[in-house]
MARLUMSE-443498 format. One record per atom (N, C-alpha, C): residue in three letters; x, z, y. Coordinates in Angstrom, 2 decimals. Atoms other than C-alpha are relative to their C-alpha. Layout:
<res:ALA	px:X	pz:Z	py:Y>;
...
//
This chain:
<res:UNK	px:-0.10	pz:1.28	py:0.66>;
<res:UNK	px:-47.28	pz:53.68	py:-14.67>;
<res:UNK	px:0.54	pz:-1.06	py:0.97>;
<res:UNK	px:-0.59	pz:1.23	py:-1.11>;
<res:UNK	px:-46.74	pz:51.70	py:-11.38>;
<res:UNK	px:1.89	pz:0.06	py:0.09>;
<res:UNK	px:-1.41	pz:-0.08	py:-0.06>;
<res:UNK	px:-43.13	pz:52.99	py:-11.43>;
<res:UNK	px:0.53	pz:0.05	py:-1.00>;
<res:UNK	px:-0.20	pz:0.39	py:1.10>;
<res:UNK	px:-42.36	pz:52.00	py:-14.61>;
<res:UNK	px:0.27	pz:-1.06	py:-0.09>;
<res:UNK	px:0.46	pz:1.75	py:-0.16>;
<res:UNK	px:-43.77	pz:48.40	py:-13.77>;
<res:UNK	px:1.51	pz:-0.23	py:0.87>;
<res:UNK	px:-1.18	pz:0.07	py:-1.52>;
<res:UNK	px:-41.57	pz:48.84	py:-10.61>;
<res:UNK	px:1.67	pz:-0.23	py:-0.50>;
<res:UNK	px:-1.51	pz:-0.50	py:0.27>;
<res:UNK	px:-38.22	pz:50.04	py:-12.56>;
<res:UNK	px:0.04	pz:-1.49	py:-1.06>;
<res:UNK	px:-0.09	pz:1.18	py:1.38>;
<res:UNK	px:-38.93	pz:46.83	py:-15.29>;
<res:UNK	px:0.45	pz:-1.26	py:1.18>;
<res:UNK	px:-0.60	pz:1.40	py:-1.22>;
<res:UNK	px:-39.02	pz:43.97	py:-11.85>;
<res:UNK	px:1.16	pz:0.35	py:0.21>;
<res:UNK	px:-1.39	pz:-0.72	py:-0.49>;
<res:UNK	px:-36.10	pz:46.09	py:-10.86>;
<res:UNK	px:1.17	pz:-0.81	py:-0.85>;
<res:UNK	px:-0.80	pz:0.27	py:0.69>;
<res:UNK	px:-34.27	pz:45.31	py:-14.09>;
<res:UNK	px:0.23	pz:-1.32	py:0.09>;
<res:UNK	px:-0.44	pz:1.49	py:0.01>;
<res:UNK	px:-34.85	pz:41.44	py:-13.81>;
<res:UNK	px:0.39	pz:-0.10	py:1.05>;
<res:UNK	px:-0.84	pz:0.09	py:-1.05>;
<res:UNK	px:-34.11	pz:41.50	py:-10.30>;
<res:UNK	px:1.14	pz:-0.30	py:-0.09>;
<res:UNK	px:-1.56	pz:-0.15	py:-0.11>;
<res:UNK	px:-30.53	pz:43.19	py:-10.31>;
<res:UNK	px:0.35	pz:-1.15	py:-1.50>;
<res:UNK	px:-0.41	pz:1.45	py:0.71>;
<res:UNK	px:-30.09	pz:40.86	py:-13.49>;
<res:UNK	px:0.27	pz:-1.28	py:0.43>;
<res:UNK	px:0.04	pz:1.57	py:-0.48>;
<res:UNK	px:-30.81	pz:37.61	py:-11.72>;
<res:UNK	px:1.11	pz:-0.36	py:1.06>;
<res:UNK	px:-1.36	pz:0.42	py:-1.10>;
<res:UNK	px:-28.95	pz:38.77	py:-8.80>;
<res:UNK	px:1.95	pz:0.31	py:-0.43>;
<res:UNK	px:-1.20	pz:-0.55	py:0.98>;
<res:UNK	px:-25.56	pz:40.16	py:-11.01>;
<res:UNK	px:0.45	pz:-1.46	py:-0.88>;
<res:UNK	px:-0.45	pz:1.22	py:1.00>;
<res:UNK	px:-25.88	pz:36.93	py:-13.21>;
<res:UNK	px:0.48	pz:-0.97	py:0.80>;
<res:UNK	px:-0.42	pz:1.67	py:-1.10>;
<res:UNK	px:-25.89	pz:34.43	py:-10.07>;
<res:UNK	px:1.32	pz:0.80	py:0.88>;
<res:UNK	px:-0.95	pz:-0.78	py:-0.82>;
<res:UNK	px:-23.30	pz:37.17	py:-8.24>;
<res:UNK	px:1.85	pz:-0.99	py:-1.12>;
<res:UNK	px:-1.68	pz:0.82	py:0.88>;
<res:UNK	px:-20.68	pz:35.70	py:-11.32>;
<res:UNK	px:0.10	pz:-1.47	py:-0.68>;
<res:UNK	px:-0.01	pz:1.48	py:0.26>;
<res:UNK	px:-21.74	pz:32.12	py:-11.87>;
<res:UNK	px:-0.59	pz:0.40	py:-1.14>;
<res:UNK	px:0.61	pz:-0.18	py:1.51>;
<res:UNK	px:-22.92	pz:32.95	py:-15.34>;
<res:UNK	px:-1.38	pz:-0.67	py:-0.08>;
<res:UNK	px:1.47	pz:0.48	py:0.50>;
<res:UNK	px:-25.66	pz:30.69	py:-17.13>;
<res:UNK	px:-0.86	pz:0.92	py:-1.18>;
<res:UNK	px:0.63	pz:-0.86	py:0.49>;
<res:UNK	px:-28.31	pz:32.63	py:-18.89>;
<res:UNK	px:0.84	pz:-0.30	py:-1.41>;
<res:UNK	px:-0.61	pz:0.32	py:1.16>;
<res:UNK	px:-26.33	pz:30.72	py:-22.18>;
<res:UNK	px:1.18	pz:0.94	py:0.23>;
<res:UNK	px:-1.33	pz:-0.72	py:-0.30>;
<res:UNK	px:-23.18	pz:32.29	py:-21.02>;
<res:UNK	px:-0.33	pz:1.64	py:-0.69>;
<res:UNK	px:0.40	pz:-1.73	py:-0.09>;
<res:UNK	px:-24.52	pz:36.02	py:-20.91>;
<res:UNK	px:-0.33	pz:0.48	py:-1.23>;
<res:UNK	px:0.42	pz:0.01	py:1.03>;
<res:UNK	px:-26.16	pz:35.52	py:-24.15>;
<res:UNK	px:0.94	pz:0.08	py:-0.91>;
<res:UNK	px:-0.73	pz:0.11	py:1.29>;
<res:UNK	px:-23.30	pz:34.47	py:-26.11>;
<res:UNK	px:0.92	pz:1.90	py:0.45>;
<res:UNK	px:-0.90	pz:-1.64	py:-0.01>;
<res:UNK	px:-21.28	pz:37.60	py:-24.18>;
<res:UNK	px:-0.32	pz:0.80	py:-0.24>;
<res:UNK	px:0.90	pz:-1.17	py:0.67>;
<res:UNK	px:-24.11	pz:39.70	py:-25.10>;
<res:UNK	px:-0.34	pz:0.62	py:-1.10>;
<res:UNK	px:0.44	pz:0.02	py:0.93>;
<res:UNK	px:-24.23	pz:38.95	py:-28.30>;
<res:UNK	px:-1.36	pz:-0.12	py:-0.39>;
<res:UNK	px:1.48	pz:0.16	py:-0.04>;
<res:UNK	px:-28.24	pz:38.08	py:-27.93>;
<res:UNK	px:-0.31	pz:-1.28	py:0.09>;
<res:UNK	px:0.22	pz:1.31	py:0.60>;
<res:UNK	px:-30.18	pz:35.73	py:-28.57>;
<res:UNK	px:-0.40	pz:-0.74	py:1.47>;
<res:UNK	px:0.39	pz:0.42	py:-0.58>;
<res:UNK	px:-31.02	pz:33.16	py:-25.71>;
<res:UNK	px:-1.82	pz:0.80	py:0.83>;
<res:UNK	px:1.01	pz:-0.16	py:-0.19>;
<res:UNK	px:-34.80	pz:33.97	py:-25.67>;
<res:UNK	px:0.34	pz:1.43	py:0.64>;
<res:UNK	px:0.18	pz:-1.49	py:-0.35>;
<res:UNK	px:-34.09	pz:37.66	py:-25.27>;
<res:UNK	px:0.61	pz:0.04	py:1.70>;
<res:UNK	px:-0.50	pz:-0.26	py:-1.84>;
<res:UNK	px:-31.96	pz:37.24	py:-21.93>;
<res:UNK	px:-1.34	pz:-0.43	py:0.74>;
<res:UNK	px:1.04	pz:0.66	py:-1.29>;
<res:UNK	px:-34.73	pz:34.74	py:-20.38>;
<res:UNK	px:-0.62	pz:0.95	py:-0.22>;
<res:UNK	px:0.91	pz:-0.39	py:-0.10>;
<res:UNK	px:-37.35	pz:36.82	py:-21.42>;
<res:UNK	px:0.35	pz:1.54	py:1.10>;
<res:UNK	px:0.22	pz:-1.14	py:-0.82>;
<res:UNK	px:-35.55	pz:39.88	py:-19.48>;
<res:UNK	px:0.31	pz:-0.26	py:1.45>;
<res:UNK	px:-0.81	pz:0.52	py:-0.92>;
<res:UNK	px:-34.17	pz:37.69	py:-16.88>;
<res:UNK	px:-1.81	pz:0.13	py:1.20>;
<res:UNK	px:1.79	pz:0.38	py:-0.06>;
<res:UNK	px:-38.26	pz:36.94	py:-16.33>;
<res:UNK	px:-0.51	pz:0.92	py:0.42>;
<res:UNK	px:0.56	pz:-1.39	py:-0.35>;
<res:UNK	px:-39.44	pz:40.22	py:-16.27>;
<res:UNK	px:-1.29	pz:0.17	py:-1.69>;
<res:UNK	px:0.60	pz:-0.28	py:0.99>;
<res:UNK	px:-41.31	pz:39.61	py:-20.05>;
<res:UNK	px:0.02	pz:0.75	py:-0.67>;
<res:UNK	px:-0.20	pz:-0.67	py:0.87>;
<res:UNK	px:-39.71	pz:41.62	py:-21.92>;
<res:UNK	px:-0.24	pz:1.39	py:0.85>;
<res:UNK	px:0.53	pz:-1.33	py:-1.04>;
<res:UNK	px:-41.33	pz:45.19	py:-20.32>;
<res:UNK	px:1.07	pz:0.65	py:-0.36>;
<res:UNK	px:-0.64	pz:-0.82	py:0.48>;
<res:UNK	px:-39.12	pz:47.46	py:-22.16>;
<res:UNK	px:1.69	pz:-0.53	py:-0.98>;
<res:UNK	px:-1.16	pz:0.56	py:0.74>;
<res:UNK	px:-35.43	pz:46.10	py:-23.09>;
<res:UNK	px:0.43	pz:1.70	py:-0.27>;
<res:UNK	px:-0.37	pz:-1.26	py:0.18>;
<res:UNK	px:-33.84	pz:49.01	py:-25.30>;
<res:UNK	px:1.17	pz:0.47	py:0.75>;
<res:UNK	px:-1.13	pz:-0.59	py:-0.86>;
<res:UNK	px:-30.72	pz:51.12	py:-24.32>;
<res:UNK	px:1.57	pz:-1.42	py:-0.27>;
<res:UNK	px:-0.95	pz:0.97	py:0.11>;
<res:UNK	px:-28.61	pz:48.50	py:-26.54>;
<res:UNK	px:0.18	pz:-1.08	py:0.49>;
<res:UNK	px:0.03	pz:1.02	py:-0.19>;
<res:UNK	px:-29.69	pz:45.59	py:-25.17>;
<res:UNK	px:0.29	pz:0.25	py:1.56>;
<res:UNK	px:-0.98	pz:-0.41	py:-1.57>;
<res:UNK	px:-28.85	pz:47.24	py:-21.53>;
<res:UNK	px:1.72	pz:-0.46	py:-0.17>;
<res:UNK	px:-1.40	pz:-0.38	py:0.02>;
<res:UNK	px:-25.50	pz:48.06	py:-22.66>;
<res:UNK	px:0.25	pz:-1.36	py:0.25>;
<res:UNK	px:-0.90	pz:1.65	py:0.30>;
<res:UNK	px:-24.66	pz:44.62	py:-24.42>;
<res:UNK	px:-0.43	pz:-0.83	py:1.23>;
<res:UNK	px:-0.60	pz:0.10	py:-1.22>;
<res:UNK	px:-25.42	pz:43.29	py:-20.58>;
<res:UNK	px:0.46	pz:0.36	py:0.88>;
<res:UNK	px:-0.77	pz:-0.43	py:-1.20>;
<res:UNK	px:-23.89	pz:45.23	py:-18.44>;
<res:UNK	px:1.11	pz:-0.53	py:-0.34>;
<res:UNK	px:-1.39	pz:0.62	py:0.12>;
<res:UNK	px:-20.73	pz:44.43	py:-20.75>;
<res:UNK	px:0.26	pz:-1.02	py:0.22>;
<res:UNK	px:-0.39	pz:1.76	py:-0.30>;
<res:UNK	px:-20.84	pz:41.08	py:-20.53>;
<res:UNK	px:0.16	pz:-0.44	py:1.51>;
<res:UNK	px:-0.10	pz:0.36	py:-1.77>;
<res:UNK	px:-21.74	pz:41.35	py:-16.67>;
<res:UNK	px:0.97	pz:0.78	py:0.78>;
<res:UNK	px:-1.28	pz:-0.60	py:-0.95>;
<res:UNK	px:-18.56	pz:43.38	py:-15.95>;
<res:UNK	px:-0.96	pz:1.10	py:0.71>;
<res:UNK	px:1.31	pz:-1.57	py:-1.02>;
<res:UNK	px:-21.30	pz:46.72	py:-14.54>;
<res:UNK	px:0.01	pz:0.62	py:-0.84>;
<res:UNK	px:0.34	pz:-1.33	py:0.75>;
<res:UNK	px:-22.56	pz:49.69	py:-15.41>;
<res:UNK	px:-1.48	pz:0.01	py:-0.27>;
<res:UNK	px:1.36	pz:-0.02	py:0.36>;
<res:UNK	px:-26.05	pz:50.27	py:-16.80>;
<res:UNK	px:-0.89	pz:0.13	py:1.45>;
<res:UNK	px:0.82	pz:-0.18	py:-1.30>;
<res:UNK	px:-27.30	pz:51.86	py:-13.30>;
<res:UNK	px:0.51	pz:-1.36	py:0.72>;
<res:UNK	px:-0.46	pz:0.90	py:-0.65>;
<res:UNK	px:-25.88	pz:48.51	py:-11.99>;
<res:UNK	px:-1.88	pz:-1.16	py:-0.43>;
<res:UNK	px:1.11	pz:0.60	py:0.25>;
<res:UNK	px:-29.05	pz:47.17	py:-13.67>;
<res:UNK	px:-1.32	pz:0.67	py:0.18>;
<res:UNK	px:1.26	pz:-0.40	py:0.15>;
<res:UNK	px:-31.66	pz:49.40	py:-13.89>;
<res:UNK	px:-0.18	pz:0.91	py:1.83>;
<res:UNK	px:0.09	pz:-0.33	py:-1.37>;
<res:UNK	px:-31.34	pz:50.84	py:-10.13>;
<res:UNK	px:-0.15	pz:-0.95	py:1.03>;
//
């Protein structure tokens, strides 16, 4: 379970640092994401424990990466 917890900080991490790596405001990412505001902060945060596979995808696309660009 701890590495679960571990791989979820992980995800907001490389997020926070990927989003500030391209200037992008959490609004920005959202609209490229097609998502809703709340949903980025909340993964940006580390709230959302479990973002699905789609909601990976639709940021990596927007952040120019690859999925392991986020979740590694």
């Amino acid at each position: 379970m701890a590495s679960k917890a571990m791989s979820n900080n992980r995800i907001a991490s490389n997020f926070k640092k990927l989003r500030a790596q391209k200037g992008y405001s959490l609004e920005k990412v959202a609209r490229l994401a097609d998502l809703s505001l709340n949903t980025v902060i909340r993964i940006e945060s580390g709230v959302n424990k479990n973002p699905t596979i789609e909601t990976l995808t639709k940021l990596a696309r927007a952040l120019e990466v690859s999925i392991d660009d986020l979740i590694q």
